[in-house]
PAKOL-570430 format. One record per residue (C-alpha): x negated, z negated, y negated. Coordinates in steps of 0.001 Angstrom, whole numbers, plus 500000, padded with zeros to 6 digits. Each point is the difference from the previous one (the first is absolute). Layout:
N
XZY/...
END
This chain:
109
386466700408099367/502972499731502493/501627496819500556/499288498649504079/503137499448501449/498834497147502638/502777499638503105/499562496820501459/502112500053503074/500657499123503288/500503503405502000/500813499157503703/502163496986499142/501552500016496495/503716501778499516/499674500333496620/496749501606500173/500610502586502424/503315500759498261/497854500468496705/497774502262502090/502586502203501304/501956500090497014/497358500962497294/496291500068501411/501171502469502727/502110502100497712/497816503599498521/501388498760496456/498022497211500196/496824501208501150/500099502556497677/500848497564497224/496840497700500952/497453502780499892/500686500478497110/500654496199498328/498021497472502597/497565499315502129/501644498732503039/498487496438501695/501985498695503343/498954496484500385/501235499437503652/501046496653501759/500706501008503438/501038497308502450/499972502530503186/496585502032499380/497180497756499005/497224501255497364/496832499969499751/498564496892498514/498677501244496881/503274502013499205/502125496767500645/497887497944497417/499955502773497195/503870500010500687/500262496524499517/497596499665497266/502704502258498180/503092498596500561/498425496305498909/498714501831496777/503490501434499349/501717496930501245/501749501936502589/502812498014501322/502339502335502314/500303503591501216/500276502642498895/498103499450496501/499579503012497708/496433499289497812/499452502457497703/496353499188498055/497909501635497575/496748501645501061/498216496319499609/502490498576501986/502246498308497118/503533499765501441/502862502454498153/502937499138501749/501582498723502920/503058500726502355/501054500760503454/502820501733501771/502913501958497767/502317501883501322/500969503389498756/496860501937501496/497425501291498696/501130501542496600/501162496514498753/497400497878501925/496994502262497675/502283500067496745/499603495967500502/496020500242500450/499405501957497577/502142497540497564/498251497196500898/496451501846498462/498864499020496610/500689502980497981/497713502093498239/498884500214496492/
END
């Protein structure tokens, strides 16, 4: 029942990306916060490493279903893969960036 929170992103190339990474994905508060709320889905574009053939066409079978248009791009779907929200980079770390999320989630009745 937890929301997938999809991170399409470039890793060896993209600023904003790795910024997001080290800023929030890296931090303990947000790895504790996402066992908890998500199940976490890094859909990599690398332009240094390549990957394997069949990861590269699931990845970009993704971001043309989600319409995917620059990096990094938050997803956050449902367990059949209906899209919740969508967003990127925010500063304030992690405390904000998961207060925004979690905002973005249709609420329960």
């Amino acid at each position: 029942g937890k929301p997938i929170l999809m991170d399409f992103t470039g890793s060896d190339w993209c600023g904003w990306c790795i910024k997001l990474k080290e800023e929030v994905f890296d931090t303990e508060y947000f790895k504790t916060w996402a066992a908890k709320k998500v199940v976490l889905l890094e859909v990599d574009f690398p332009r240094k490493t390549e990957l394997p053939a069949k990861q590269q066409a699931q990845n970009d079978k993704l971001a043309e279903k989600f319409a995917v248009e620059g990096f990094p791009t938050i997803i956050f779907a449902d367990h059949q893969g209906k899209q919740l929200s969508q967003f990127g980079y925010g500063e304030g770390g992690p405390k904000a960036w998961t207060a925004k999320a979690e905002a973005g989630w249709p609420k329960k009745k």
